[in-house]
N, CA, C and O atoms as a GROMACS GRO file, in nm:
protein
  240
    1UNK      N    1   0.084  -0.116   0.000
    1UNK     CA    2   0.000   0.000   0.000
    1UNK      C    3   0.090   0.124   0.000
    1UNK      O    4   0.186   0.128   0.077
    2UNK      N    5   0.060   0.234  -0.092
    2UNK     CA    6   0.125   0.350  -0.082
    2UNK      C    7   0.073   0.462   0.023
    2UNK      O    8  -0.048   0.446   0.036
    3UNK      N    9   0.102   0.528   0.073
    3UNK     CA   10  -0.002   0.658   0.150
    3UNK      C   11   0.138   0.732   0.134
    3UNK      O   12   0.256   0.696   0.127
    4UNK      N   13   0.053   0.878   0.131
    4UNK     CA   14   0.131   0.987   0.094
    4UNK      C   15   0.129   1.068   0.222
    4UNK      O   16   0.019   1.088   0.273
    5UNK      N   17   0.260   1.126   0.292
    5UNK     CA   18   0.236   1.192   0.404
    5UNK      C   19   0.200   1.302   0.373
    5UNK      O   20   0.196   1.306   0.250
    6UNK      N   21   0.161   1.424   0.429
    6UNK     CA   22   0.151   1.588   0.436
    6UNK      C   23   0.185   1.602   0.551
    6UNK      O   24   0.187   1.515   0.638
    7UNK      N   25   0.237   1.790   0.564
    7UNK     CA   26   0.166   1.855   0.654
    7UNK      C   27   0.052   1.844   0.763
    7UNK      O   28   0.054   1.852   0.886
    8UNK      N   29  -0.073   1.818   0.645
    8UNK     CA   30  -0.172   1.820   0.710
    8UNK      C   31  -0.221   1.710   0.786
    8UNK      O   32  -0.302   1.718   0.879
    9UNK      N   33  -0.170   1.613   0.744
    9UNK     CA   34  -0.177   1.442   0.771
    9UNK      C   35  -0.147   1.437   0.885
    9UNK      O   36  -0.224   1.443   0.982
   10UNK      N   37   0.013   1.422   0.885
   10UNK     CA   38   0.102   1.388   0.949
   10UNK      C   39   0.133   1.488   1.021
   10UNK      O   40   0.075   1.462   1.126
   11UNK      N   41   0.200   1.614   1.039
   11UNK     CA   42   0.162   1.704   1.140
   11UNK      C   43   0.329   1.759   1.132
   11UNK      O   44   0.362   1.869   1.178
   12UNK      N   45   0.411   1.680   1.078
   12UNK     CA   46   0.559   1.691   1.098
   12UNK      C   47   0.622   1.665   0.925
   12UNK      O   48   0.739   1.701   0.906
   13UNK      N   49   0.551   1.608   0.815
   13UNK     CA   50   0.635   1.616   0.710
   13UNK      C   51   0.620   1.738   0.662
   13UNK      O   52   0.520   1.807   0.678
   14UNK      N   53   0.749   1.780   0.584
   14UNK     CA   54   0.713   1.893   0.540
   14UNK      C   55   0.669   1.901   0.371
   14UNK      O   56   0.597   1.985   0.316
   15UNK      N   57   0.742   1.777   0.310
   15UNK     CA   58   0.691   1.762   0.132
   15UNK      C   59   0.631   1.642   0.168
   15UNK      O   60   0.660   1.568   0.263
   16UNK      N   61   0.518   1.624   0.056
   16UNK     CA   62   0.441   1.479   0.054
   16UNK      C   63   0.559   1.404   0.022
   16UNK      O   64   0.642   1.454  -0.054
   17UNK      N   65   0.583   1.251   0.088
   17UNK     CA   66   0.680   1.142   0.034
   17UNK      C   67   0.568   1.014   0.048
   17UNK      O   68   0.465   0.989   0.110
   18UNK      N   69   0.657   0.948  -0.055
   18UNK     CA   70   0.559   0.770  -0.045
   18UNK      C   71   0.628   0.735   0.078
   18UNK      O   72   0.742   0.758   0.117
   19UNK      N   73   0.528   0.673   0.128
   19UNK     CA   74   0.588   0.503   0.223
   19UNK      C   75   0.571   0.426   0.142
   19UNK      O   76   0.509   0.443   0.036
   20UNK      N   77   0.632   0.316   0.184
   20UNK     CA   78   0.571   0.188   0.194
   20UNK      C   79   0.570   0.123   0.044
   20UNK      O   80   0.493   0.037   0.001
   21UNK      N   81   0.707   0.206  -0.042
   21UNK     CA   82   0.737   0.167  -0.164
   21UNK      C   83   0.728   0.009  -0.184
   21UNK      O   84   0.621  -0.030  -0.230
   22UNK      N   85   0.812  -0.076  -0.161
   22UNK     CA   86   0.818  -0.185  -0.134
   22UNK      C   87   0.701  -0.304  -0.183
   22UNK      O   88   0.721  -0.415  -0.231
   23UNK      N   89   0.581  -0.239  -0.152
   23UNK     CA   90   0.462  -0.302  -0.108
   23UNK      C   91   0.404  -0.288  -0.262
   23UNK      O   92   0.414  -0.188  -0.333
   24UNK      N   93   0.340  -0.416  -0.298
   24UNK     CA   94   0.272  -0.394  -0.446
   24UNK      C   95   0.100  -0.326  -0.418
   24UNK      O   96   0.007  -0.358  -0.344
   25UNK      N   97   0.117  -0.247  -0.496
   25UNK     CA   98  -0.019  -0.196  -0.491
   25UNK      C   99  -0.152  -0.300  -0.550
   25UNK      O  100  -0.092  -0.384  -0.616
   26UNK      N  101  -0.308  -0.335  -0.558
   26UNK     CA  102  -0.360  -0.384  -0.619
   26UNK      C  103  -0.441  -0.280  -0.728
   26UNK      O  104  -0.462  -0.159  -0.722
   27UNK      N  105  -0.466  -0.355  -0.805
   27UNK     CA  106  -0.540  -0.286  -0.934
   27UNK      C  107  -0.639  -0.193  -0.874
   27UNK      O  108  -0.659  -0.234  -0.759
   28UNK      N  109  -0.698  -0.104  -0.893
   28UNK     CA  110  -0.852  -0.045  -0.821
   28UNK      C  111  -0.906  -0.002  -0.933
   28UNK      O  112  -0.854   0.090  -0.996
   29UNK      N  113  -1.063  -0.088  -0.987
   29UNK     CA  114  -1.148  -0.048  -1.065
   29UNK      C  115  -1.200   0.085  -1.013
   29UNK      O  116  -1.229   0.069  -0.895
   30UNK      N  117  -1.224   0.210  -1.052
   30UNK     CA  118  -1.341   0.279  -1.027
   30UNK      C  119  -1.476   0.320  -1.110
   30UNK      O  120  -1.485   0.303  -1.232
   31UNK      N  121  -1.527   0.347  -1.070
   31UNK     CA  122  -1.695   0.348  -1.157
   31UNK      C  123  -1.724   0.505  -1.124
   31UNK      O  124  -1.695   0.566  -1.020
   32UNK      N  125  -1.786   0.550  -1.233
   32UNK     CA  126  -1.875   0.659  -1.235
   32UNK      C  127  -2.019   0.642  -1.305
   32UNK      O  128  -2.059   0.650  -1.421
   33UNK      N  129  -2.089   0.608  -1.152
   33UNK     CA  130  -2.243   0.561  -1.184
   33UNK      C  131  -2.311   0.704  -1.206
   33UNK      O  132  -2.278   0.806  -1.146
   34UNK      N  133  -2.435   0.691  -1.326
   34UNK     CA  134  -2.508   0.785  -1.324
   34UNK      C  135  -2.608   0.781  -1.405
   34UNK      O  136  -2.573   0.728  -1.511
   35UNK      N  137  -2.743   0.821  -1.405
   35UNK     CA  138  -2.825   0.750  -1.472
   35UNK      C  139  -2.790   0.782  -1.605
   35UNK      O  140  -2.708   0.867  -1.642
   36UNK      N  141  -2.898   0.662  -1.710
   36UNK     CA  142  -2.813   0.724  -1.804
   36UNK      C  143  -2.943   0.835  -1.918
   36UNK      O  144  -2.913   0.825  -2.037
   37UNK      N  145  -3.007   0.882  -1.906
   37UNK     CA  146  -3.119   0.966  -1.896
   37UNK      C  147  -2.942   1.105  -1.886
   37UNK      O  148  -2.913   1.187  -1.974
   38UNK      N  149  -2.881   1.086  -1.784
   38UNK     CA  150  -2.775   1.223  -1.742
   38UNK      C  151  -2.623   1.204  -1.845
   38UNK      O  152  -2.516   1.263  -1.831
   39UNK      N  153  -2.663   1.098  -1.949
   39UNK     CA  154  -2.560   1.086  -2.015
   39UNK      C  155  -2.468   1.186  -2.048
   39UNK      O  156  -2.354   1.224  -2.024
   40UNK      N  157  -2.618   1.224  -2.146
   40UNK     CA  158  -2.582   1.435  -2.246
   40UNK      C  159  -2.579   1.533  -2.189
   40UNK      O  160  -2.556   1.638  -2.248
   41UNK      N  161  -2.605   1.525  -2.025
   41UNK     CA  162  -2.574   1.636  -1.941
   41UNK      C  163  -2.433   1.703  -1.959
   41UNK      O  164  -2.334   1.635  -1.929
   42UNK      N  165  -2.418   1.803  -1.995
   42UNK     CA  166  -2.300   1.855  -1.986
   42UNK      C  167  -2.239   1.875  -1.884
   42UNK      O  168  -2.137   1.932  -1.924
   43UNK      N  169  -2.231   1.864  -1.754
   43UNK     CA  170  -2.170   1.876  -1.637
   43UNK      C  171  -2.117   1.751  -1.562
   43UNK      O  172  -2.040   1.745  -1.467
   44UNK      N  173  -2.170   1.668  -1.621
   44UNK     CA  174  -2.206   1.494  -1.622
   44UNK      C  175  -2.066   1.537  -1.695
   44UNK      O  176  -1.967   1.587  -1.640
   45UNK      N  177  -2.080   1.509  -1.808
   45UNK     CA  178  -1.977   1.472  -1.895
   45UNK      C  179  -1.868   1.550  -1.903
   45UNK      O  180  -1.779   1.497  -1.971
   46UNK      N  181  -1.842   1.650  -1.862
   46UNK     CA  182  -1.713   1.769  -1.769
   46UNK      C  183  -1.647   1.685  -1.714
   46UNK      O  184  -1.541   1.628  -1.741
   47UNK      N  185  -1.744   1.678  -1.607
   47UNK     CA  186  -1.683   1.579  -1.452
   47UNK      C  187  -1.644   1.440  -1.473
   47UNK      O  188  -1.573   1.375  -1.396
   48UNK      N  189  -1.698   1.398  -1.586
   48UNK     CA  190  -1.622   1.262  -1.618
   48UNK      C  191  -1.500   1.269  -1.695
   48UNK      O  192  -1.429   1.168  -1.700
   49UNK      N  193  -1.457   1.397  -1.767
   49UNK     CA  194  -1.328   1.383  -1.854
   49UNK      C  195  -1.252   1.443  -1.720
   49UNK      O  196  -1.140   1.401  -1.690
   50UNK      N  197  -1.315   1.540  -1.647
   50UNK     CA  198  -1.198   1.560  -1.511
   50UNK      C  199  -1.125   1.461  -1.463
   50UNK      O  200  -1.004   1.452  -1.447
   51UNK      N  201  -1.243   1.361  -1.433
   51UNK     CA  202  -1.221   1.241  -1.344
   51UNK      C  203  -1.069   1.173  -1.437
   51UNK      O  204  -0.951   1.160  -1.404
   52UNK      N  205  -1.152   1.139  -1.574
   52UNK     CA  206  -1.006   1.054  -1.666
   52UNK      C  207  -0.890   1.132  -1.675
   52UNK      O  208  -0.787   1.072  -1.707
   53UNK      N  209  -0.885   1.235  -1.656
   53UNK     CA  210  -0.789   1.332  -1.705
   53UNK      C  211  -0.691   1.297  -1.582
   53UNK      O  212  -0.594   1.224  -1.603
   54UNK      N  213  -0.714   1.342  -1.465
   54UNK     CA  214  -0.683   1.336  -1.340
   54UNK      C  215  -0.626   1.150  -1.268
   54UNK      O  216  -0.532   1.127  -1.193
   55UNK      N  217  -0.723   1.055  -1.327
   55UNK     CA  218  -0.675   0.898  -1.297
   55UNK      C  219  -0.582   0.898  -1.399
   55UNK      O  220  -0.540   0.785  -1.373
   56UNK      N  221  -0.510   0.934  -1.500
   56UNK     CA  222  -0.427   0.913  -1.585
   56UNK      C  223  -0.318   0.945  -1.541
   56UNK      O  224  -0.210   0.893  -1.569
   57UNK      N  225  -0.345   1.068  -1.439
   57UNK     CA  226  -0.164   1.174  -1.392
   57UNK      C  227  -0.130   1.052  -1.267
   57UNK      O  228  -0.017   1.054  -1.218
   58UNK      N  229  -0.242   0.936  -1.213
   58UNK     CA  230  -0.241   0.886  -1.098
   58UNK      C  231  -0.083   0.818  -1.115
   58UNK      O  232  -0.045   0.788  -1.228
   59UNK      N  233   0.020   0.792  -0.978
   59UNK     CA  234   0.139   0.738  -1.031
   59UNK      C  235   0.128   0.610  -0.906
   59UNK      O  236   0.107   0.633  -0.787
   60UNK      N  237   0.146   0.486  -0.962
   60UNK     CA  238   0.132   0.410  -0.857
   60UNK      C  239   0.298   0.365  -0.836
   60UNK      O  240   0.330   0.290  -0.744
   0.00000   0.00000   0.00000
């Protein structure tokens, strides 16, 4: 498992660092449920290219 310390976390790091390199991470599916009636919603579909945009920069 990775966890990232902070500041705010941790109370004493001062830059985020990994722990716990070592350790294999597992895959994590995520889902973005929503009806689908909210397909063509444009705010719907914003928030879902945010979402991909953002799981892509993810670094495991």
């Amino acid at each position: 498992m990775h966890l990232l310390l902070s500041r705010r976390c941790a109370g004493f790091a001062t830059e985020p660092r990994r722990v716990l390199e070592e350790v294999d991470m597992p895959a994590l599916d995520s889902y973005l449920v929503y009806p689908e009636e909210m397909r063509s919603v444009a705010r719907v579909q914003v928030f879902r290219d945010f979402l991909v945009t953002k799981a892509q920069r993810w670094v495991y």
